[in-house]
C-alpha positions in Angstrom: 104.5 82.4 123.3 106.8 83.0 120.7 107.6 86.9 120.4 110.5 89.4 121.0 111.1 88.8 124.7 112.0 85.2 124.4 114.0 86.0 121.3 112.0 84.5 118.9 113.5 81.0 119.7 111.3 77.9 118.7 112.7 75.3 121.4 113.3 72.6 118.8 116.3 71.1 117.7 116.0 70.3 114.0 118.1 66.7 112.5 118.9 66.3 109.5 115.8 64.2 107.4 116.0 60.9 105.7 118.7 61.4 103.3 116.8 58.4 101.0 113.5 60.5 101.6 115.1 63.9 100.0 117.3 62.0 97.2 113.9 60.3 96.0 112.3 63.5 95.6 115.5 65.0 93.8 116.1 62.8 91.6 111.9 61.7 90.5 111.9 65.5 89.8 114.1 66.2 87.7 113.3 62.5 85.5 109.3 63.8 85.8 110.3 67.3 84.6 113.0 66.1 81.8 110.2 63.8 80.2 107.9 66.5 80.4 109.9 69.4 79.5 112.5 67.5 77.0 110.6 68.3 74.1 110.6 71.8 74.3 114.7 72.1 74.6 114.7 73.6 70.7 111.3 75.4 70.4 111.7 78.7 69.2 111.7 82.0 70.4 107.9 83.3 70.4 106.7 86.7 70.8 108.4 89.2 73.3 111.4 86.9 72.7 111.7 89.0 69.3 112.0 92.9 71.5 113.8 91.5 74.4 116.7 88.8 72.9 117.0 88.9 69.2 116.6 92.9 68.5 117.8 93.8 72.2 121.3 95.1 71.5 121.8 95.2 75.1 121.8 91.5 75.8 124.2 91.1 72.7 127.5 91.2 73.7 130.7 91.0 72.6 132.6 90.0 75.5 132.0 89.1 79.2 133.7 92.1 80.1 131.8 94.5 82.6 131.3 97.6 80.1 129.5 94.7 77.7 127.6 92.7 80.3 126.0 96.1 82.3 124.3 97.3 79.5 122.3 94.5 80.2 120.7 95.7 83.3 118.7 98.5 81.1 116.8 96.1 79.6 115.1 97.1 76.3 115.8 101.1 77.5 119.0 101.9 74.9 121.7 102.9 78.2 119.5 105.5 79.9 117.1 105.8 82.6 116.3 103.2 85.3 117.5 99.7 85.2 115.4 97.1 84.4 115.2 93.7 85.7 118.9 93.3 85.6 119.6 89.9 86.1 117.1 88.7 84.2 118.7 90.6 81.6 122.0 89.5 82.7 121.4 86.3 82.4 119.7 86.7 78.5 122.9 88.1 77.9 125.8 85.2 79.0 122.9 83.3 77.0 123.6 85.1 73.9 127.4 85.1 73.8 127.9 81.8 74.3 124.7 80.6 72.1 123.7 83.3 70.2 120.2 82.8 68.8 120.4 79.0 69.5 117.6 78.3 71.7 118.9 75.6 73.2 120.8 76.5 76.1 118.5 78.9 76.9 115.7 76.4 77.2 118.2 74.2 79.6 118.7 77.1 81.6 114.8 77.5 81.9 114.9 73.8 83.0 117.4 74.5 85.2 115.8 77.6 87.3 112.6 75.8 87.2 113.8 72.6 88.6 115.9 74.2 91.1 112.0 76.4 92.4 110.8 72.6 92.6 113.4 71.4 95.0 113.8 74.3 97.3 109.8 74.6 96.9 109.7 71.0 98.3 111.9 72.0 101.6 110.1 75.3 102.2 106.8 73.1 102.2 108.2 69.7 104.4 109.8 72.0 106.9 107.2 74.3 107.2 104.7 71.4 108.1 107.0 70.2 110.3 106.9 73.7 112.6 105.6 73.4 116.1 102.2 75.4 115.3 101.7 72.7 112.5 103.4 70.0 113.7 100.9 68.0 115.8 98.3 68.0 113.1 100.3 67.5 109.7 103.8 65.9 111.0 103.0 62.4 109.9 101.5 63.3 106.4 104.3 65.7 106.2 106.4 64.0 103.7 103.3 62.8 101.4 102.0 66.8 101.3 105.2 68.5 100.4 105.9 65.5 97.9 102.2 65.6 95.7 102.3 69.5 96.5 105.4 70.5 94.4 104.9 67.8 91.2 101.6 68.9 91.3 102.8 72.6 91.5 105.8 71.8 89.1 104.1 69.5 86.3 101.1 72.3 86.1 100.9 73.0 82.9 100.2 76.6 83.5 103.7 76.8 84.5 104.8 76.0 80.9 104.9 79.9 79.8 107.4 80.3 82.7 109.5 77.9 81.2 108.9 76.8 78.2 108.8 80.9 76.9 112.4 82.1 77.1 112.0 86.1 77.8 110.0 84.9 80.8 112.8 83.6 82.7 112.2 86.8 84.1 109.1 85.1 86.5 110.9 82.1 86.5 113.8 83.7 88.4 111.6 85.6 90.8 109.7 82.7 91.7 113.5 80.8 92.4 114.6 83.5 94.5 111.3 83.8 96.1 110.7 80.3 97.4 114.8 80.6 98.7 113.9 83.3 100.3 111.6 81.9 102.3 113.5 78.7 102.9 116.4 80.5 104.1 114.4 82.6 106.6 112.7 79.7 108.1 116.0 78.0 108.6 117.1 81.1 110.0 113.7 81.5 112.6 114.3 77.6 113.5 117.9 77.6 113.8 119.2 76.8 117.4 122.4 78.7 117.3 123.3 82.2 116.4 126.3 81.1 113.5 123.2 79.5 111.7 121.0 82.6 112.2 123.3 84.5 110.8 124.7 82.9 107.6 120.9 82.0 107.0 119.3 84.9 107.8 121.9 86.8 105.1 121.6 83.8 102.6 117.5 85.2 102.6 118.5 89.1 102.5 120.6 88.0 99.0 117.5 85.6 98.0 115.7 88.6 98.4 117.8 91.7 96.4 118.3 88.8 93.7 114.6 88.3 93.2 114.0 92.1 93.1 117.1 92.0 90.6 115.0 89.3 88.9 111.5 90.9 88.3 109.3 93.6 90.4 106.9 91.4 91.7 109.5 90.2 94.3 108.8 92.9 96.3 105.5 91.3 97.7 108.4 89.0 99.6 109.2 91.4 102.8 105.1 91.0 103.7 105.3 87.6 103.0 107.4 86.8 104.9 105.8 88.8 107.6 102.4 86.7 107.2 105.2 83.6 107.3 106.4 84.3 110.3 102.9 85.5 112.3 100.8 83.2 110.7 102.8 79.5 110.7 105.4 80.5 113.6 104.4 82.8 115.6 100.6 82.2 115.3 97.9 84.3 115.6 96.8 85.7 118.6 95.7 89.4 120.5 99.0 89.2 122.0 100.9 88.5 118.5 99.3 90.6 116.7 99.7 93.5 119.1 103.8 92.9 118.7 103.7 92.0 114.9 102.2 95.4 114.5 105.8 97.3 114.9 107.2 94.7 112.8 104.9 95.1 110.0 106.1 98.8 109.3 109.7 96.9 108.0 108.2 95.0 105.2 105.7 98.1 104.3 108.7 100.6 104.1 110.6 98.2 102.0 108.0 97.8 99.5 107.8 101.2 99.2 111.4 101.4 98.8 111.7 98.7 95.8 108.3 101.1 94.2 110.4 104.3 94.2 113.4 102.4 92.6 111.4 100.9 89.8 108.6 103.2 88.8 109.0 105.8 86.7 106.1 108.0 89.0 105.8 110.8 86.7 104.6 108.5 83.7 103.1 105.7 86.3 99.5 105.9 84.9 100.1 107.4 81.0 100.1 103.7 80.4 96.9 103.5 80.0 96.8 105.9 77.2 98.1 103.4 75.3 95.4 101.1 76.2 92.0 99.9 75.5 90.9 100.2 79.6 91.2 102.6 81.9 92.6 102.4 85.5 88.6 102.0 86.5 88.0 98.9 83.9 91.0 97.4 84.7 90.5 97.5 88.5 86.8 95.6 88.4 88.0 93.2 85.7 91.0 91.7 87.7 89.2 90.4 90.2 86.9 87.9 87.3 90.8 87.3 86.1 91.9 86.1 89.3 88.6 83.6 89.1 89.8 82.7 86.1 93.8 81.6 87.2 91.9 79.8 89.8 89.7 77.8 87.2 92.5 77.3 85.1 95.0 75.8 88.0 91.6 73.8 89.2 91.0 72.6 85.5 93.8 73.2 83.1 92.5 71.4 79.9 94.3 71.9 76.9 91.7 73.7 75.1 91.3 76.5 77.9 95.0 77.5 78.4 96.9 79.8 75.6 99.5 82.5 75.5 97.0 85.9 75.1 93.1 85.1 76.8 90.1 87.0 75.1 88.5 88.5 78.7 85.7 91.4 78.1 86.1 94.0 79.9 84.3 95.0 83.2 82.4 98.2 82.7 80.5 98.3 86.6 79.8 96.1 89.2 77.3 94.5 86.9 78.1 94.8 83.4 78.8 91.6 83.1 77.4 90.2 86.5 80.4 88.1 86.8 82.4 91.1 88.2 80.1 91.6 91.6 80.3 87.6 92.0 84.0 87.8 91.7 84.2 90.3 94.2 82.6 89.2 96.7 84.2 85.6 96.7 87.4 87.0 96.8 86.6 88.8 99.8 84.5 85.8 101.2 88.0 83.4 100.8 89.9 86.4 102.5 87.4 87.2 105.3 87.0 83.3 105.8 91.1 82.8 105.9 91.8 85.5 108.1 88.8 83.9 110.4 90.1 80.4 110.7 93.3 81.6 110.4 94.0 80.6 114.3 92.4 77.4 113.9 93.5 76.5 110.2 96.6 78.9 109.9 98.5 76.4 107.1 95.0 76.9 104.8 94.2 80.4 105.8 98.2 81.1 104.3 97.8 79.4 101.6 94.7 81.3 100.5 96.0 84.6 101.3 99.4 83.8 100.1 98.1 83.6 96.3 95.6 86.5 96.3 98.5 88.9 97.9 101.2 87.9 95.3 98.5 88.7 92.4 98.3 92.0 93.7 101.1 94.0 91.8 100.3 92.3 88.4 96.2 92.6 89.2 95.9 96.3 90.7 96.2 99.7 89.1 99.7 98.8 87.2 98.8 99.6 83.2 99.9 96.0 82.2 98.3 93.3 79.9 94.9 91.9 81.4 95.7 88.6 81.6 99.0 86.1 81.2 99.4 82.8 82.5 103.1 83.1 83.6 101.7 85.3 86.2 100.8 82.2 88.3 104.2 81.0 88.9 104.7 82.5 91.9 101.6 82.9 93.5 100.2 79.2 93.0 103.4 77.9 95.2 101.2 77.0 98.0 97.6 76.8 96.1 98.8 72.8 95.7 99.6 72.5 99.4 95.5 72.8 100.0 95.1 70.7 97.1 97.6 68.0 98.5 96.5 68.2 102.3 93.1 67.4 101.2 94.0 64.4 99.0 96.2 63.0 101.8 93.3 63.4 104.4 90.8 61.2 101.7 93.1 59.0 101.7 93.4 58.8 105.5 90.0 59.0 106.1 89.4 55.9 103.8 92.3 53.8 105.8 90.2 51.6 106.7 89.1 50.2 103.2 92.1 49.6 101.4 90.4 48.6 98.1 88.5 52.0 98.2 92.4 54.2 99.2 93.4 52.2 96.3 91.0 53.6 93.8 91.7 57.1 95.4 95.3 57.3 95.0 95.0 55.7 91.3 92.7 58.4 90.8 94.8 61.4 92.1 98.3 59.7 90.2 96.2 59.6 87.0 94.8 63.5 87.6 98.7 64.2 87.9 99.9 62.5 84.9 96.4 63.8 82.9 97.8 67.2 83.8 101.9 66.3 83.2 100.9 65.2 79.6 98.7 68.4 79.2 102.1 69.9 79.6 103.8 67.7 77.5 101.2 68.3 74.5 101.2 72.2 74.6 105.3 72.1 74.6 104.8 71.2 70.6 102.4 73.5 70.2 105.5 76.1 71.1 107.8 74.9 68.8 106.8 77.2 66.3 105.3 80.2 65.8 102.4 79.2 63.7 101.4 76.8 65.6 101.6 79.0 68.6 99.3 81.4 67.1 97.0 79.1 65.3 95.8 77.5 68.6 95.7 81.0 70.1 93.2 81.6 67.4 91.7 78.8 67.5 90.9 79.6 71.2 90.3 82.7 71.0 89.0 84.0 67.5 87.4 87.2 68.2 91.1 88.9 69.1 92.4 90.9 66.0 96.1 90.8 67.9 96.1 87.0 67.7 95.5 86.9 64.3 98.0 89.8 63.4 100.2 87.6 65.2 99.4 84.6 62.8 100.0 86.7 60.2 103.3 87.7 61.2 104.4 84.1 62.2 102.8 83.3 57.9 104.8 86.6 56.6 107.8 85.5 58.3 107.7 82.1 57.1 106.9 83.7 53.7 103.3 82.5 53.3 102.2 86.1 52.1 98.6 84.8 51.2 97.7 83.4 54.4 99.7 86.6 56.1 97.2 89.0 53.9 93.8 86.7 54.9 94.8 86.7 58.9 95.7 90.9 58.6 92.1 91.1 56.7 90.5 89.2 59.2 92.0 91.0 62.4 91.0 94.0 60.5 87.6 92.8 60.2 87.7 92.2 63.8 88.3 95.7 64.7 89.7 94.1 68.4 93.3 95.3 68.2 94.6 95.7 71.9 95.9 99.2 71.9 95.9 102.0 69.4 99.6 101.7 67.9 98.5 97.5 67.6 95.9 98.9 64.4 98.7 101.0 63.2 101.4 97.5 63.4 98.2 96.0 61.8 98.3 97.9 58.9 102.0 97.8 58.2 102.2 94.3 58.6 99.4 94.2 56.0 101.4 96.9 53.5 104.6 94.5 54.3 102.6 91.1 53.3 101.1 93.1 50.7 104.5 93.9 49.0 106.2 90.7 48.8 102.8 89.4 47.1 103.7 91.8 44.1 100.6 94.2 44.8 102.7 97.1 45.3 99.7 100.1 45.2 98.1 97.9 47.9 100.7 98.2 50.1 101.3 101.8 49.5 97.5 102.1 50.6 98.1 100.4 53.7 101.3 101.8 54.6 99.4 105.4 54.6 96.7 104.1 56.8 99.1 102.9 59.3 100.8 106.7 58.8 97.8 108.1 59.2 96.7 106.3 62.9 100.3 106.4 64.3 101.9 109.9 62.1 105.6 108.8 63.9 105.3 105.3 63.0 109.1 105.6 61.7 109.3 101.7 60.0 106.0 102.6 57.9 107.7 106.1 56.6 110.8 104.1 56.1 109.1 101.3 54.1 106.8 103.5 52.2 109.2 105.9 51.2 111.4 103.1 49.9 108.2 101.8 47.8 107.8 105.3 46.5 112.2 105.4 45.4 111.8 102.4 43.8 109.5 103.4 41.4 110.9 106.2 40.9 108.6 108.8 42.7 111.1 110.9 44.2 108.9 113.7 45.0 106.3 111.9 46.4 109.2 110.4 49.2 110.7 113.8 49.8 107.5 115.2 50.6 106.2 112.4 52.9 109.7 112.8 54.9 109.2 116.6 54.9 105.9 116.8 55.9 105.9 114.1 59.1 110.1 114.9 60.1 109.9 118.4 61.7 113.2 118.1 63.4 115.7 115.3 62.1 117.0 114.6 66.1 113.7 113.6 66.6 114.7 110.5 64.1 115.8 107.0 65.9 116.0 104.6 62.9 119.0 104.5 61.5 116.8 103.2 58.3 114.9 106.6 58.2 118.1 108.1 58.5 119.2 106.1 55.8 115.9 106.9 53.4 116.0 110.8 54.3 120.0 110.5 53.0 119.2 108.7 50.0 116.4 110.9 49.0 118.5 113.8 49.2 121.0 112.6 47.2 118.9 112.0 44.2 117.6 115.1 44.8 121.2 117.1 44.4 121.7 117.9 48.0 125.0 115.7 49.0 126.6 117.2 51.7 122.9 116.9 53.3 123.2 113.4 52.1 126.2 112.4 54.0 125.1 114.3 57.1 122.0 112.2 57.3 124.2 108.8 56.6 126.6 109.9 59.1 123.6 110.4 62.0 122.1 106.7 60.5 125.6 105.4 61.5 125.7 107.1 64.9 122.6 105.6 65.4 123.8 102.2 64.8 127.7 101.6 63.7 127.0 98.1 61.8 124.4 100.2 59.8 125.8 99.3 56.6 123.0 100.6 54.2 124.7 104.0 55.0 128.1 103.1 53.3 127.1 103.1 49.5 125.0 106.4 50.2 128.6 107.8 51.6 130.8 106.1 48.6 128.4 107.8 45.6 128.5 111.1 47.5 132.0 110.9 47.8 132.4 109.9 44.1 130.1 113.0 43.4 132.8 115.1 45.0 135.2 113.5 42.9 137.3 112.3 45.9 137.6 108.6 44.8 139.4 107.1 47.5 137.0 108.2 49.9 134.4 106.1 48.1 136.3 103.1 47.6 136.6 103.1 51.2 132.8 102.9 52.1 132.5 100.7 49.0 135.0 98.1 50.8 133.7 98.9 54.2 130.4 97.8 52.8 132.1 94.7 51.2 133.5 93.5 54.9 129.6 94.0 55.7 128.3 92.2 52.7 131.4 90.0 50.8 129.0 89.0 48.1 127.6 91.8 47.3 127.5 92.4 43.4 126.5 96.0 43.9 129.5 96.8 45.5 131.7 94.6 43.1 130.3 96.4 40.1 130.9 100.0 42.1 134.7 99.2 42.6 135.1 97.6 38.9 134.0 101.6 38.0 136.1 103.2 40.7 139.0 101.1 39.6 138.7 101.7 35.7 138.5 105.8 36.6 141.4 105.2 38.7 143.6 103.0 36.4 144.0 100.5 38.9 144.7 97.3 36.6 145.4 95.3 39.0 142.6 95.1 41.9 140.3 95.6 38.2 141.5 92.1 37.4 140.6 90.5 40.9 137.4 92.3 41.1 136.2 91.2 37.4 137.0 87.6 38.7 135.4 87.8 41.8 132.2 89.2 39.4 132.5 85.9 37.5 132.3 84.2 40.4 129.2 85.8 41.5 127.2 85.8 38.6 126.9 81.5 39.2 128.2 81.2 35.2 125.2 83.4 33.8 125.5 85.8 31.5 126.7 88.8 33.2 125.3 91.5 31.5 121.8 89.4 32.1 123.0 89.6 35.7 123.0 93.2 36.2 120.4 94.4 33.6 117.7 91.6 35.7 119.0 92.3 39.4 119.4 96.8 38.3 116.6 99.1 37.0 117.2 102.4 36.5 114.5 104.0 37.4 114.7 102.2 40.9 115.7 105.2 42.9 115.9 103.4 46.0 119.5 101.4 44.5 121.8 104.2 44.9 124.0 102.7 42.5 123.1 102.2 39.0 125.9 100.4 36.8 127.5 101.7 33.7 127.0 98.9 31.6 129.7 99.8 28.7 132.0 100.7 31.4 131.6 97.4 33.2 131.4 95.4 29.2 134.6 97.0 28.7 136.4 96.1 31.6 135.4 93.0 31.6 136.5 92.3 28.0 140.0 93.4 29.2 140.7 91.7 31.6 139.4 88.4 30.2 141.6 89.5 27.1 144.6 90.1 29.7 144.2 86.8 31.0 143.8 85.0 27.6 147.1 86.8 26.8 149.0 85.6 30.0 147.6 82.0 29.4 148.6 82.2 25.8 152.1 83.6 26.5 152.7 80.9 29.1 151.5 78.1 26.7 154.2 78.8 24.3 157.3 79.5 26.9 156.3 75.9 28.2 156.3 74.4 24.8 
């Protein structure tokens, strides 16, 4: 027996394996995974890629030094509360300063984590077969197991949105440090000498910190390895099980521990505010979700595998039926592992392996239904099953050669069936409307996967097919949560706009308002419809009436809007305050500078103004607005000769048209929102003079040289 009072020691002397054996399953990874995973290397960033990398000022840094890189480790939280996911976050952010929004090393570094899971994946799985407890029955197909196991595991196309998708890295990660984790503790169980226990046994405790530094889930590892351990190397037993019950408290308090470090408690369940379920809906429809990861890692055909899944809820045991049947095989596959798990301890693992590692993501947590990436780590060991039984059909048929040779074509060409699934579904990620046109080709009844299309269209500047996908997931009436109708309707308003039908999108922008009142980019948006034409009023009050206190603002744009309105309105020194907050909110904020130069200007103190007006220039260098503004500041201030550059530099901005055309066209006074309106017979005259200047100079030097 293998327990406390002989130390735990196995008896076994481990030797180094075939080195040929191991470099063959190196190096046919990583040329499998290139060919499958090459053409995604510059898709681009999709979805939560937007919130987490390209509008996360906290993975944008300006240098590797530590003040930069640690505001990493809070995530999308702006420096405050708990930290979140911190070397995933860490990681996005070495990305950015060295790529910026390049996608391309970040996809390599995807490649990178997910090839490195493969190989140490392939260890945990050959030297686990090879334990005494598993040894006699599986040492000979050892090598074949571990070997179809991980390029099934690896080449699974419902891996790709751990991969392929940058922002989840974050699983990807986890599921890296996860499988170490366990390597390193079963070299560590199985070493013969103490040095080896040691440096592996701490090699697992940093496995294990890194993957809770990677992603929450991670903390399901202390309790797996705890079934490790009693399942495949101690066994299990009356006797073991009596002795693993003091041990079990460890990996229970630990969990515990890692839960009071990430959960905010006091908020836990006010998720599901935000949410179309409640905790009771969500509970009875996980278990039909976990059916449908299994279906998905059983048959994962193109046409049943995108990024968001339309799954109706589960309302009771029966409504639909398909939540009682899900149930009860669940607890059928659990009862029957932890049955057989003396006689079949590898399969009964396996089985409760997956099901426990679904558990944080598939319990009472107020996250998303369903997601794909979610697999990564729990189908580690679903493929061992898969690959033990394709091994032992093969075995069985040993004695017809013709009919093992029909078998094995037939499992290589299931394996390369599913690598090119892969393959396929890696273009469909390469752009965002292609992304979301399959999603809604898959799944048409969800309003948030065609507001997504409509997105992908508006950002590409398709505004006609942006408008029909926002009518249509309006139609819908499916939106995911409550603030998703009021994002709806302001993507509508914004679609709306750019297509020229301005009252339309002032009618939308109010809907939006009047689901989500704080909804600070729809105030900001539609009070900047209402400045530009010139409905000052109309702005003030719809600032006044949904801003009761202005430290309740965060967007520097509202800040911005509220500081312009009150400038029109007479009230500068208000004016300047609000520009001043928009540019404590963000420093780069430049929209505030021009607000703080005309303000200035109104105050009479001109050199104030011409320094926002060129501290916008450093912001924006071709900016005409700002051009015109200094030729005026210039001409009140005598300053002939920065006049002269500045009129040149006009010239040079206007592309040879006629300037007055320039600024009449691109200037309307009665747009409110342009806090700068140009005097045009100050600007004509300037002009004229310098241009006669310079025609006199020219002149002049004509005749010295004659």
């Amino acid at each position: 027996m293998i327990d406390s009072k002989t130390g735990f020691d196995l008896g076994i002397r481990w030797q180094f394996p075939d080195a040929k054996r191991y470099a063959f399953v190196f190096f046919a990874l990583f040329i499998a995974l290139l060919v499958i995973y090459g053409n995604s290397f510059n898709n681009a960033f999709q979805f939560d890629d937007t919130p987490n990398i390209l509008e996360n000022h906290n993975v944008q840094p300006e240098s590797l030094s530590w003040d930069e890189l640690k505001k990493s480790f809070y995530g999308i939280n702006q420096g405050h509360g708990k930290i979140k996911r911190p070397l995933s976050y860490l990681t996005l952010a070495v990305n950015y300063y060295f790529s910026g929004e390049n996608v391309f090393s970040y996809h390599v570094v995807n490649f990178a984590i997910h090839l490195i899971t493969s190989v140490f994946l392939f260890l945990l799985v050959y030297n686990t077969l090879q334990l005494p407890l598993l040894k006699p029955r599986y040492a000979k197909s050892a090598y074949a197991i571990a070997l179809l196991a991980v390029f099934f595991w690896a080449t699974h196309p419902i891996q790709l949105t751990a991969v392929t998708y940058i922002v989840q890295r974050m699983a990807a990660l986890a599921g890296m440090f996860y499988v170490m984790a366990m390597y390193f503790y079963l070299k560590a169980r199985t070493s013969p000498r103490r040095p080896g226990q040691i440096i592996f046994f701490s090699l697992c405790g940093i496995a294990v910190l890194l993957g809770f530094a990677s992603k929450e889930n991670a903390a399901m590892l202390p309790v797996v390895l705890f079934l490790f351990d009693f399942f495949l190397i101690q066994g299990v037993n009356r006797e073991n099980l009596k002795s693993a019950a003091w041990f079990a408290v460890l990996p229970v308090l630990i969990f515990v521990l890692v839960a009071i470090f990430y959960v905010e408690f006091s908020s836990f369940l006010s998720g599901y505010e935000s949410r179309p379920f409640t905790l009771f809906q969500r509970l009875m429809t996980q278990p039909r979700v976990l059916m449908l990861y299994v279906s998905l890692l059983v048959y994962p055909v193109s046409s049943r595998l995108m990024l968001i899944h339309d799954i109706p809820l589960s309302h009771s045991l029966l409504d639909p039926w398909t939540t009682a049947a899900s149930i009860v095989l669940i607890l059928a596959a659990a009862a029957a592992a932890l049955y057989y798990s003396r006689k079949w301890p590898l399969l009964a693992f396996c089985v409760i392996f997956f099901f426990i590692n679904h558990v944080i993501e598939s319990s009472i947590i107020p996250l998303e239904l369903v997601y794909e990436h979610r697999n990564y780590i729990p189908s580690m060991f679903f493929f061992v099953v898969v690959a033990t039984v394709m091994v032992s059909v093969l075995d069985y048929f040993s004695y017809r050669t013709s009919i093992q040779l029909i078998m094995a074509f037939g499992f290589c060409f299931l394996l390369a069936a599913q690598a090119h699934t892969t393959y396929e579904r890696n273009k469909i990620w390469q752009h965002e409307i292609l992304l979301w046109s399959d999603n809604a080709e898959k799944a048409p009844g969800l309003s948030r996967v065609h507001t997504n299309l409509g997105n992908a269209y508006a950002d590409a500047g398709i505004n006609s097919e942006a408008v029909q996908r926002f009518q249509k997931a309006l139609e819908l009436k499916t939106v995911m949560r409550e603030n998703g109708m009021a994002t709806l309707l302001h993507n509508f308003g914004v679609a709306s706009f750019h297509k020229g039908e301005e009252e339309v999108a002032l009618r939308y922008f109010r809907r939006a308002l009047a689901v989500n009142p704080g909804k600070e980019d729809t105030l900001y948006l539609l009070c900047r419809l209402y400045l530009k034409r010139g409905k000052l009023e109309n702005a003030y009050q719809e600032i006044k009436g949904r801003v009761r206190d202005v430290s309740d603002i965060r967007s520097p744009e509202l800040f911005k809007i509220y500081a312009l309105v009150m400038y029109h309105r007479g009230k500068t020194e208000q004016a300047m305050a609000l520009s001043r907050k928009a540019l404590q909110r963000d420093p780069d904020h430049a929209g505030a500078f021009p607000i703080l130069a005309k303000s200035f200007e109104r105050l009479g103190k001109l050199d104030m103004a011409e320094s926002y007006w060129r501290r916008y220039l450093e912001k924006h260098p071709k900016s005409l607005k700002a051009h015109l503004a200094l030729i005026e500041l210039y001409v009140h201030k005598g300053d002939h000769e920065r006049l002269s550059t500045f009129v040149g530099d006009l010239f040079c901005l206007s592309k040879n048209r006629d300037l007055c055309e320039t600024i009449v066209n691109k200037y309307n006074p009665k747009n409110l929102y342009a806090i700068y309106t140009p005097d045009m017979k100050i600007i004509r005259d300037a002009v004229e003079k310098a241009m006669s200047e310079k025609a006199a100079r020219f002149l002049k030097c004509t005749v010295a040289e004659e």
